[in-house]
TORSE-530463 format. One record per residue: x, y, z of N, C-alpha, C, O in turn. Coordinates in steps of 0.05 Angstrom, whole numbers, plus 5000, padded with zeros to 4 digits. Atoms other than C-alpha are relative to their C-alpha. Example, Ala and Ser with C-alpha at 12.3 -4.5 7.8 and 13.67 -1.06 7.14 Angstrom:
501849765000524649105156501850245000503950245013 498449764999527349795143498550225014499550445018 
//
This chain:
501749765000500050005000501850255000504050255009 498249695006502550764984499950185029498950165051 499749664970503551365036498049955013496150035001 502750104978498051085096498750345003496450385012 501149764990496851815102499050164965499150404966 500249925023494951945024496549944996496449704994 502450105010486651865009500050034979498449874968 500350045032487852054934498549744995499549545005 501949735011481952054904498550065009496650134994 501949924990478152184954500650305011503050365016 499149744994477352974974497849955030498450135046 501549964982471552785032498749825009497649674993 502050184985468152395083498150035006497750235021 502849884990461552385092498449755022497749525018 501750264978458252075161497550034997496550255001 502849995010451251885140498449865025499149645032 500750184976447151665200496550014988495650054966 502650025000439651595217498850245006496550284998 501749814991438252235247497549975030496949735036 502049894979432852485310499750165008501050365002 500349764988429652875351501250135020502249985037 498249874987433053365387498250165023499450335036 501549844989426553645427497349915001496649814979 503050085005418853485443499150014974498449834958 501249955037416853855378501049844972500049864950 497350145017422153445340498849774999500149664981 500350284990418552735359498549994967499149884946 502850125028412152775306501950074978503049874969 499349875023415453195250502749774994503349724970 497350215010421952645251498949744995499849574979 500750385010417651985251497550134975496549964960 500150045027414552295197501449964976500649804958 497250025013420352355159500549634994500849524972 499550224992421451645183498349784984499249574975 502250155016414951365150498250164992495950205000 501549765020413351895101499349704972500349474972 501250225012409651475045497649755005496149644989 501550184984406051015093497350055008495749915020 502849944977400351365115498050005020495650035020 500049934966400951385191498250255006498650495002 501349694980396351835224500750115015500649965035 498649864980399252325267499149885027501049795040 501250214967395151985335502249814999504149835014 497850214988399351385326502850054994504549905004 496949994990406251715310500250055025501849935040 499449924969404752075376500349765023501749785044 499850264986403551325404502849884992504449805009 497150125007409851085363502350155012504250015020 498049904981414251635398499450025022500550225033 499149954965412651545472502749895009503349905033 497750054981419051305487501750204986503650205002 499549825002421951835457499350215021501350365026 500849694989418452405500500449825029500850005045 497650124988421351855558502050125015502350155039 497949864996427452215551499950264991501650394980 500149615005424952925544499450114970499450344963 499750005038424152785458501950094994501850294980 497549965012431252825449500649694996499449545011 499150125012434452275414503250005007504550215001 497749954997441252125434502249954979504549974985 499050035024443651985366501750224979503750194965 497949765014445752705338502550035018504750075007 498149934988450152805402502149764995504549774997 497850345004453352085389501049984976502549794970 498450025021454752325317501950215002504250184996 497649844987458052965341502349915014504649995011 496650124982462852555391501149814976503649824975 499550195015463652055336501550264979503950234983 498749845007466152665291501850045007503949974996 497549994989470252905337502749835001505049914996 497950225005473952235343501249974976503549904970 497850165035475152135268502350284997504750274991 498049825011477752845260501950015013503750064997 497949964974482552875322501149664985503549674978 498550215014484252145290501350054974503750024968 498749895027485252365225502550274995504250324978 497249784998489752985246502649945010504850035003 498550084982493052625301502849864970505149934969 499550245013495252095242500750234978502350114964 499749935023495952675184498850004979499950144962 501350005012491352555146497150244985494650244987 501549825010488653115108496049984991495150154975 502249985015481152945094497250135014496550035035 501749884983475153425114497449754994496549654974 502350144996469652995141496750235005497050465012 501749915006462453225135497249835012497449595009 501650134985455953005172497349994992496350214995 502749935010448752895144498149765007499249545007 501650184993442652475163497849964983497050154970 502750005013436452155131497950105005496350174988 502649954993431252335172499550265018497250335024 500049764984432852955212503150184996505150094985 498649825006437253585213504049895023504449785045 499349985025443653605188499349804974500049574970 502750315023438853275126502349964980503750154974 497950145019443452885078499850234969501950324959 499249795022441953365016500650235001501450374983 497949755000443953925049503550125003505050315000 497249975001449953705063501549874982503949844986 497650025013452253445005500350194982502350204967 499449795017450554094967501550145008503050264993 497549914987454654365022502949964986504250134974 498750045018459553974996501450024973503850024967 498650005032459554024922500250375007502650415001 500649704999458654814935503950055005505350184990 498350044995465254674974501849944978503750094976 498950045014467854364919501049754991502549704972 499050244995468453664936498949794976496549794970 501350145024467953154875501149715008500449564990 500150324996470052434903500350015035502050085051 499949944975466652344968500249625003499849464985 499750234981467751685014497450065024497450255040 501849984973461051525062500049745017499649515010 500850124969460651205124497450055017496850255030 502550134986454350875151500649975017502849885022 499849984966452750925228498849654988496649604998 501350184990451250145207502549804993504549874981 497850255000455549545206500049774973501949654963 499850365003452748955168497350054981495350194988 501950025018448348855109497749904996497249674990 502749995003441448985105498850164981500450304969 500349865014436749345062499250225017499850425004 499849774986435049895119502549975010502750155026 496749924997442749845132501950084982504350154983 497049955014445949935082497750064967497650304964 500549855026441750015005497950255005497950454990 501249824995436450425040501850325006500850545000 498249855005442250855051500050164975499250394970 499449965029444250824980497650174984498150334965 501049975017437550964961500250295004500350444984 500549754996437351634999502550104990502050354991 497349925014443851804970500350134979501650334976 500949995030441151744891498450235006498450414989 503449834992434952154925502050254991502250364969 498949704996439552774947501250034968500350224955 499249895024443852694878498050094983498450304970 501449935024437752704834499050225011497950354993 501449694987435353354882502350224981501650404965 498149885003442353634867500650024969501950224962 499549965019442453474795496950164981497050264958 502649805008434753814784501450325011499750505007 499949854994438354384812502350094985503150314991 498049825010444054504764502849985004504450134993 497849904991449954274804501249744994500049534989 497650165014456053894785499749795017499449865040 500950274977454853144819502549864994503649814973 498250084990459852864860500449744989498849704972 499350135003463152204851499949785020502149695026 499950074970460651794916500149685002498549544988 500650224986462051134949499849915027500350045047 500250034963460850815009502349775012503049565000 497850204980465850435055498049754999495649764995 500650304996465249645062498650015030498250215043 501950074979461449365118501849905024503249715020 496450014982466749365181498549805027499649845048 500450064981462248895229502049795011501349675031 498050234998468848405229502750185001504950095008 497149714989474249035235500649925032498849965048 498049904983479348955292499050235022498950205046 500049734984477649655317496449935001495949985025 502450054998469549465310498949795025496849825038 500550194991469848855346501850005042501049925063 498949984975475249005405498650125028498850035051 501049874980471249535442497549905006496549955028 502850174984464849125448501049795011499549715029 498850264985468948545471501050115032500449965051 500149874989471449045522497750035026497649965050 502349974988465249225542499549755007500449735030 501150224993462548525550501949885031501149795052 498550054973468548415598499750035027500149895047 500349774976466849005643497249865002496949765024 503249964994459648875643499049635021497149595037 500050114986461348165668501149895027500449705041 498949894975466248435723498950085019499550065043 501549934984460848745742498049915022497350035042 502650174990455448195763501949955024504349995028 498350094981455847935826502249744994501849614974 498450115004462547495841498049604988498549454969 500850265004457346825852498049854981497149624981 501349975031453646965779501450014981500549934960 497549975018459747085743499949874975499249934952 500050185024460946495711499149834988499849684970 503250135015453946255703499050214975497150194959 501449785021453146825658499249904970500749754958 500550055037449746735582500150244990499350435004 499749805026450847215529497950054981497649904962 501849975027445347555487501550204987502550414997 498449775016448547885433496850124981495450024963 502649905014442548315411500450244964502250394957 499849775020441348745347495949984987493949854994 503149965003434648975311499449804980500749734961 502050205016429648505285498850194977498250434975 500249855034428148615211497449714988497349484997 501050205016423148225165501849734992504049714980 498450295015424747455154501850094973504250094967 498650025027424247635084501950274993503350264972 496949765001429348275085502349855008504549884998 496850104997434147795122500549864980502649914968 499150255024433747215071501350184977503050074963 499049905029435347735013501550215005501650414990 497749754994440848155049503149844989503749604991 497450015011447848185016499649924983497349844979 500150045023449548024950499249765001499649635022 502350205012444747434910501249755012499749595022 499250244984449746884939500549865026501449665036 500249964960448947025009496549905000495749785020 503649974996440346994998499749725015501249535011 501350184984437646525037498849975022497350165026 500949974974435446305111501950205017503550135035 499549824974437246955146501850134985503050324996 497849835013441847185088502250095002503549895004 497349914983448347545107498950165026500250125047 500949844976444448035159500549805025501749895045 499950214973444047325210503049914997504249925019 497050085008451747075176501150105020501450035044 499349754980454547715197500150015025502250025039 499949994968452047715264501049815015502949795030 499550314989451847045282505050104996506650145014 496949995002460247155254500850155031502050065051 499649684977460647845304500749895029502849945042 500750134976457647385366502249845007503549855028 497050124988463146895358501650024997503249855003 496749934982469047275358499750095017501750045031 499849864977466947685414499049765023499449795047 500250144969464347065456503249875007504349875029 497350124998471846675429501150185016501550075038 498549874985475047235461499950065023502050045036 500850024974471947355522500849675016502149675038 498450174995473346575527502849985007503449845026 497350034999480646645520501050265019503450295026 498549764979481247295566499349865024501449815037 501150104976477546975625499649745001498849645023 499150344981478546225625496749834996496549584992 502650135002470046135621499350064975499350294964 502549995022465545885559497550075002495749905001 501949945000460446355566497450014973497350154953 501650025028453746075525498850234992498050415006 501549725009450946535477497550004978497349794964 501749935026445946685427499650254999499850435016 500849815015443947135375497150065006495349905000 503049925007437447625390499450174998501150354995 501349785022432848085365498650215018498050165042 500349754983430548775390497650154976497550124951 500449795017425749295367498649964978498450154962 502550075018420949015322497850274989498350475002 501749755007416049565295497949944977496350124971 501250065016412749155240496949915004496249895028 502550145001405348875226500449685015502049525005 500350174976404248325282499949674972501549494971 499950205028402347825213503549984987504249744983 497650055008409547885186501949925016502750025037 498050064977414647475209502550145005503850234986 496949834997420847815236501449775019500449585031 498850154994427047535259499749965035499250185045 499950204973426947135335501749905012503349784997 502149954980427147065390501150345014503350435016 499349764987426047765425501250065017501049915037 498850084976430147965470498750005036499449945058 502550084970425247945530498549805002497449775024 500850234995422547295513502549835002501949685020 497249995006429647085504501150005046501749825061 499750094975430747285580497749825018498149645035 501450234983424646965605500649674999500649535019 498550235002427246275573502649915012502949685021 498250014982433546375603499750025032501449905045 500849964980430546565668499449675013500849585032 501950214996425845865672502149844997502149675015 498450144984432745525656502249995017504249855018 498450064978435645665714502850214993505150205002 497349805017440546165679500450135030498650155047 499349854976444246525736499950264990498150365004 499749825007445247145704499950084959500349904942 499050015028445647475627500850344999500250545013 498549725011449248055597499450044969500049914949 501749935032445948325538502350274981503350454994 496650085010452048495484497850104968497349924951 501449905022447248985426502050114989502350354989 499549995027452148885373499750124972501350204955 500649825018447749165327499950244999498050324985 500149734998448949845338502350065005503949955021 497449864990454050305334500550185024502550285034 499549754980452050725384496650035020494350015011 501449994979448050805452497150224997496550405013 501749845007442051085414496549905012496149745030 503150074975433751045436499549704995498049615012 500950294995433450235412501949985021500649915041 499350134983439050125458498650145023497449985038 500350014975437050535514496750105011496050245030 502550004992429750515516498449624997496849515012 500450345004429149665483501949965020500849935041 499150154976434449455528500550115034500049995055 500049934970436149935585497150045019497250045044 503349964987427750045603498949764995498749615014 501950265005423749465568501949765010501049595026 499250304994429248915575500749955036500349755051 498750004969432249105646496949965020496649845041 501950034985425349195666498949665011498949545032 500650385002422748405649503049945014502549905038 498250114982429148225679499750125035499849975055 501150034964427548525750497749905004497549835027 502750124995420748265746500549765000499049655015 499050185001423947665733501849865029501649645040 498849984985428547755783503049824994504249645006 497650105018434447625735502050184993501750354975 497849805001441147965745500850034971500849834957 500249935035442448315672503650305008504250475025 498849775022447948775644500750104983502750004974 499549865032448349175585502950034988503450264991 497049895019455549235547499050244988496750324981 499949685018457249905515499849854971499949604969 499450065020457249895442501950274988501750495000 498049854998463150285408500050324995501950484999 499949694990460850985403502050134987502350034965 498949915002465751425395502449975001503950154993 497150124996472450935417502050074988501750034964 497249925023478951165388500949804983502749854968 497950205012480450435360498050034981498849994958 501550115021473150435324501150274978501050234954 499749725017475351205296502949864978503049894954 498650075011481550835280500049884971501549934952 501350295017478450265236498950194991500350104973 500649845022475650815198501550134991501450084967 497149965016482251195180500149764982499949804958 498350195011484350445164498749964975499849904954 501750095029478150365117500150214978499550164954 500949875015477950975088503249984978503550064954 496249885015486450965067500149684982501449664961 500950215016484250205044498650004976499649894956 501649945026478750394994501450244986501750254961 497349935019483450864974501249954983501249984958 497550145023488950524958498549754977499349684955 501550175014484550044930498250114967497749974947 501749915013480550544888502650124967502150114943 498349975021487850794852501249824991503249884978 498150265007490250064838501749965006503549904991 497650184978494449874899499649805001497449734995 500450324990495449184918498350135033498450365039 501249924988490949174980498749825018496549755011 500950184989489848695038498550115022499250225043 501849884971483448825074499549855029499049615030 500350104983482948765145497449885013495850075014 501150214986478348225181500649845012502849745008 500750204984476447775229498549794993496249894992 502050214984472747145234500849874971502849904957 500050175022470646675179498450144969497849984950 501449845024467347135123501350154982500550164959 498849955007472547505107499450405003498150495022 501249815005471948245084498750074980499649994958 502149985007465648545058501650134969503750254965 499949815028465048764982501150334999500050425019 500349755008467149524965497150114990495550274999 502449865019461749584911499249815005500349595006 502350164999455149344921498449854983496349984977 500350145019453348814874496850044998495550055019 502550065017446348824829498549755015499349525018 500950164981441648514871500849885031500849655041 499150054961444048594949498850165006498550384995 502049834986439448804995497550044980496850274980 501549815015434048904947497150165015496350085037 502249984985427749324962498249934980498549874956 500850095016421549214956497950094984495849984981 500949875035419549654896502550114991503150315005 498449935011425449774856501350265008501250015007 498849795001428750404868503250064998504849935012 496849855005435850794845500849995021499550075040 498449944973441050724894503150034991504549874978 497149845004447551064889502149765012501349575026 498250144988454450724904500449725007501749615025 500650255016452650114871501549884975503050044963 500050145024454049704816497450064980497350064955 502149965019447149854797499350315004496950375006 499849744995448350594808499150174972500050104950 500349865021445351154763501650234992501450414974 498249745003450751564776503649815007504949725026 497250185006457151224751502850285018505250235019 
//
């Protein structure tokens, strides 16, 4: 690989997240946003955001992309690395087409984005894409020179991704009492998605029972339980579960929840569990309203000692692992030799997103593809 501190041809990073509310008034007007098309009646967004207004209808999600900023740039300067990063969301302010007109305005013509998501789904990763195409075709009804954009690989098997939840999982079982310890089980949680979204996540050779979205994880779960094994001497059992559901009660979504999940563990005799939400990058309202209120709750009713692991947030190794990816697709992008980093048994994820991954389900343009309308 060339000069580690070179992104040629990239001039910019763009952190693309989900967006929220930042305020009471902020709750309805963002889950519209959220399920604009659908034709939700305002009564039941107001019912769909009570856990939002919870915590005052702030969303801890913009402040967790701000610290998360902070980290890459103080990483990226620390390290030399000349590239201005840039921040925009789907569903609430800073809105993704404003900031990439920001951008081109700026001047920027080959941007690099980074997803607040890990691991391939079609709300993780092409739903992305699609809002991506959205803002370009806004930006190209308007006259202005359209950027050159891709998105980073899928880092839920990165070194720097995987260390600080393992971390966490450590602490969180330091924490239980000494004579629960090493009865402990492991739920490694992330959000429940449609059966059929998992079966048809990642490219067409991944499709199947649970697709790459369950692969992925299921991969994630066992390096961070192997390791926890090998730091502490105990095989703590684990499984993969599901959080956060939001669909029609008739469609299947993936299982088991994580609150039925502890009651099963409870009935066998489980001493303790430490719940290990993987799927998230960051300590936003699924984790701390699905696990720190609904799950903790069923677990004292239960009367089943529980702790939550961090997920990596803002960590300097995960900021790292993005330097590493972004100076990778790089060198990769000017025809370096180029060995990407991973863990486990999967390897690392695609660059470009192959024709038919993730699909949705009515066709739509999505940028930073293979099946991209903007080469």
């Amino acid at each position: 690989m060339r000069d580690a501190l070179d992104a040629t041809p990239y001039d910019a990073l763009l952190l693309l997240s989900f967006g929220g509310p930042e305020g009471p008034d902020d709750v309805v007007p963002f889950l519209e946003n959220v399920t604009r098309g659908r034709g939700i009646p305002k009564e039941r967004l107001k019912e769909v955001g009570r856990h939002y207004f919870l915590f005052g209808g702030v969303s801890p999600i913009n402040d967790q992309n701000r610290a998360l900023l902070d980290a890459l740039r103080k990483d990226f300067a620390d390290h030399g690395l000349d590239l201005p990063i840039y921040w925009g969301n789907r569903n609430w302010a800073p809105y993704l087409t404003d900031t990439l007109r920001e951008m081109v305005t700026d001047g920027r013509r080959r941007i690099l984005v980074l997803a607040t998501s890990a691991y391939a789904s079609y709300s993780g990763c092409r739903q992305y894409r699609e809002n991506l195409a959205d803002s370009l075709a806004t930006l190209e009804a308007e006259g202005l020179e359209l950027p050159k954009v891709d998105k980073l690989r899928h880092y839920f098997n990165h070194p720097g991704f995987l260390e600080p939840m393992t971390e966490g999982v450590l602490r969180s079982l330091a924490d239980l009492p000494e004579e629960v310890r090493d009865g402990a089980h492991l739920a490694f949680s992330t959000h429940s998605i449609p059966n059929a979204s998992a079966d048809t996540s990642g490219p067409v050779e991944d499709h199947g029972d649970g697709g790459a979205y369950v692969k992925q994880h299921l991969d994630t779960a066992r390096l961070i339980a192997d390791a926890v094994r090998e730091r502490t001497g105990v095989d703590h059992p684990w499984q993969l579960v599901y959080q956060s559901r939001s669909g029609a009660p008739h469609i299947p979504w993936l299982e088991p929840d994580i609150c039925d999940h502890l009651e099963e563990r409870h009935a066998a005799a489980v001493p303790a569990v430490v719940m290990a939400p993987i799927g998230f990058v960051s300590d936003h309202m699924e984790v701390l309203y699905d696990l720190d209120t609904e799950a903790k709750a069923k677990a004292e009713e239960l009367g089943l000692p529980v702790r939550r692991s961090a997920t990596v947030g803002a960590d300097p190794r995960f900021a790292a692992a993005i330097r590493e990816l972004v100076l990778e697709r790089a060198a990769a992008e000017s025809g370096l030799e180029v060995t990407p980093c991973a863990l486990g048994a999967l390897g690392a994820s695609h660059n470009l997103c192959p024709a038919g991954c993730c699909p949705a389900r009515a066709p739509k343009p999505a940028a930073a593809g293979a099946d991209s309308p903007y080469a």
